[in-house]
C-alpha positions as CSV (number, residue, x, y, z in Angstrom):
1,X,-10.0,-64.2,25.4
2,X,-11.6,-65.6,22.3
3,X,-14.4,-62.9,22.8
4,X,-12.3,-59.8,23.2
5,X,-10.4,-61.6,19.8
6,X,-13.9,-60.5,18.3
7,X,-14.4,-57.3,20.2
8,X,-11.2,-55.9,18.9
9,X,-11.3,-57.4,15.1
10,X,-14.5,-56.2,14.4
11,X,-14.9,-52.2,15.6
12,X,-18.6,-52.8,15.7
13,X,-19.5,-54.4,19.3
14,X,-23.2,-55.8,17.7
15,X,-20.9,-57.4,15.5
16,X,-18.4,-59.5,17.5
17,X,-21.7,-59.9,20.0
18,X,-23.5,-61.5,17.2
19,X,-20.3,-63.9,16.3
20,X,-19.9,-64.8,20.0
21,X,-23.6,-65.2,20.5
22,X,-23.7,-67.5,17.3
23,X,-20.5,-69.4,18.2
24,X,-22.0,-70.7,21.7
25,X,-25.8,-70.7,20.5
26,X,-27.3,-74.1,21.4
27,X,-27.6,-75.0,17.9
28,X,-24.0,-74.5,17.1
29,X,-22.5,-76.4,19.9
30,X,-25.0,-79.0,18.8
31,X,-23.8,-79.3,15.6
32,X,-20.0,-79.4,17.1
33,X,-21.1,-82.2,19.6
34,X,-22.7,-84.1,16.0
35,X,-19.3,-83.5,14.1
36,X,-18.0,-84.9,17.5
37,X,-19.9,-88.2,17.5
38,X,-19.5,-88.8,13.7
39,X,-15.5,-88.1,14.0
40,X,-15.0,-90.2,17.1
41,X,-17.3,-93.6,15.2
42,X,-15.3,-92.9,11.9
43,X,-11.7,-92.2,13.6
44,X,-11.6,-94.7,16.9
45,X,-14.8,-97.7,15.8
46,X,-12.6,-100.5,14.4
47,X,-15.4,-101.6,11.8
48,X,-15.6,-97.6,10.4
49,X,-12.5,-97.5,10.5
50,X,-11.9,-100.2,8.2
51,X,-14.0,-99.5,5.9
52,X,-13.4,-95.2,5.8
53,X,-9.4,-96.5,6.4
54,X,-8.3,-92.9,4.4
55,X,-10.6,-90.7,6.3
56,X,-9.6,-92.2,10.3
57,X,-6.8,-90.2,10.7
58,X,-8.2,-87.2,9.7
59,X,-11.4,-88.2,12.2
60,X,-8.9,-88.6,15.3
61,X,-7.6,-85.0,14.5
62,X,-11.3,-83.7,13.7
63,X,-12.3,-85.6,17.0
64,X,-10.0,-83.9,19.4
65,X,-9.9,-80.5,17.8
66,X,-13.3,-80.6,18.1
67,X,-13.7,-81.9,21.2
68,X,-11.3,-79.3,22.5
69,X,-12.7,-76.5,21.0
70,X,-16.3,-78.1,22.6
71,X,-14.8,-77.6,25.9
72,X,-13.7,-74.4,24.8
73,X,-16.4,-72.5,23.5
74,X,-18.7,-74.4,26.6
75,X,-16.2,-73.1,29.3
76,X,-16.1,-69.8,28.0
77,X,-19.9,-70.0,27.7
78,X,-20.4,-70.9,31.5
79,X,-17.7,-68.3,32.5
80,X,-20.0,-64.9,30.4
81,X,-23.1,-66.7,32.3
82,X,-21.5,-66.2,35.4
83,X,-20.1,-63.0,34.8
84,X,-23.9,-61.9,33.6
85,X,-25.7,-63.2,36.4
86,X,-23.0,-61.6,38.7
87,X,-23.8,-58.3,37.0
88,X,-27.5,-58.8,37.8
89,X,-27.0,-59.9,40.9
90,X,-25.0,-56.7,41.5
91,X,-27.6,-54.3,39.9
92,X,-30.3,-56.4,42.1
93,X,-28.5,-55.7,45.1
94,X,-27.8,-51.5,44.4
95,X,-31.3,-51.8,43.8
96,X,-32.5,-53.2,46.6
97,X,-30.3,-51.4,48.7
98,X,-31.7,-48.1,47.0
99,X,-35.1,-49.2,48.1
100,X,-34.1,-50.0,51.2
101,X,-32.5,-46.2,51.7
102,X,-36.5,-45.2,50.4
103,X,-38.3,-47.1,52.4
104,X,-35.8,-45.8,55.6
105,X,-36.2,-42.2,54.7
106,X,-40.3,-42.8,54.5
107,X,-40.5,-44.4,57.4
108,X,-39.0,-41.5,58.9
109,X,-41.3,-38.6,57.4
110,X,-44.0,-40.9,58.3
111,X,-42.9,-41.0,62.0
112,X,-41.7,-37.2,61.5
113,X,-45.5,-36.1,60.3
114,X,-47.3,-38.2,62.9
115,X,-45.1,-36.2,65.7
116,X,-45.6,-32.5,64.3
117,X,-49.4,-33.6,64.0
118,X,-49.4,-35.0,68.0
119,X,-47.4,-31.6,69.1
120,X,-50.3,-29.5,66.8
121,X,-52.8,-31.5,68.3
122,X,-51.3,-30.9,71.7
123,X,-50.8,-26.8,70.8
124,X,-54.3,-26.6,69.6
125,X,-55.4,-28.2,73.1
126,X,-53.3,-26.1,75.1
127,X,-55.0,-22.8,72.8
128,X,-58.1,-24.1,73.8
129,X,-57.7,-24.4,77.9
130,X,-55.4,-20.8,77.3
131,X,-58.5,-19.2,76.3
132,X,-61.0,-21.2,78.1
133,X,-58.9,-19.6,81.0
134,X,-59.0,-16.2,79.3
135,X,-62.6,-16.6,79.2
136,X,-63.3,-17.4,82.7
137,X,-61.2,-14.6,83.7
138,X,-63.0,-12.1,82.2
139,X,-66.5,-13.9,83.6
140,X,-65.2,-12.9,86.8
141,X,-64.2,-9.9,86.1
142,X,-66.9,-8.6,84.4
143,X,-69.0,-10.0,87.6
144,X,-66.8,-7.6,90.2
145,X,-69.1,-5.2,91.4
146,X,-66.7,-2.6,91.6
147,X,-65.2,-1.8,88.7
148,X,-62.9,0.5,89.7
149,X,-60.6,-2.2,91.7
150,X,-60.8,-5.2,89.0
151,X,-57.7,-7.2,90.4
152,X,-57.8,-8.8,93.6
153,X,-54.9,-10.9,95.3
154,X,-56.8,-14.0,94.3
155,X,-55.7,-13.2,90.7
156,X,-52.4,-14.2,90.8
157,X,-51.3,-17.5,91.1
158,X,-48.5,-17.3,93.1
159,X,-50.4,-14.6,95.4
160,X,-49.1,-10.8,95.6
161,X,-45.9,-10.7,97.1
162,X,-45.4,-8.4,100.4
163,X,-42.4,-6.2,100.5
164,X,-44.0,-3.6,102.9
165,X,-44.5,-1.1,100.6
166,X,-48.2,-0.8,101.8
């Protein structure tokens, strides 16, 4: 409340952050907590009191404004903490989470490259015995003594199938 009170008097945000930032700086409340302990000896100490008999009554009302606006200006202190480290904690977590999302999709072209290089590898060895097949084939074809007739029935796999045509 009291900081958006200085966030819309002042138009400049540095401004009313300054004012905020100096009104709950250790030093400040410090010196409020001082004023404190000096009003509450002069206004409640029955000796000081005596002596400073003009100036107790104004020390009661500078004690408990003060101590109220302590409580105050600490409260509200402890509450932007909170709302600060929530904010980080928030930004920490979109963060992680973003890495997390990273890390996921890498795994995944690292699992993705090490299959397309195992199904190369495989390809490339499945070339190799295609051609080493080729190869023998045309060994034994080139070692047919007549070359005239260069198939035979052993040729085919599955044999020469018969339908009485011959």
């Amino acid at each position: 409340m009291i900081r958006q009170f200085f966030m819309d008097a002042f138009a400049s945000t540095a401004i009313s952050d300054f004012l905020w930032a100096a009104a709950t700086s250790e030093i400040a409340l410090s010196a409020l907590g001082v004023l404190i302990a000096v009003a509450g000896v002069v206004g409640y100490l029955p000796i000081v009191s005596a002596l400073l008999g003009g100036y107790a009554k104004a020390a009661k009302l500078v004690f408990i404004v003060g101590l109220a606006a302590l409580v105050f200006l600490l409260g509200f202190r402890t509450a932007d903490n909170r709302a600060e480290a929530k904010t980080l904690r928030d930004q920490i977590a979109a963060r992680d989470s973003v890495i997390a999302n990273k890390d996921f999709d890498l795994r995944l072209a690292v699992e993705a490259a090490e299959t397309a290089s195992k199904q190369r590898d495989e390809a490339a060895l499945r070339a190799k015995e295609a051609q080493d097949e080729i190869d023998d084939y045309e060994q034994r074809l080139k070692a047919r003594p007549n070359g005239a007739c260069l198939l035979t029935p052993d040729d085919f796999a599955g044999g020469v199938s018969n339908d009485g045509k011959r």
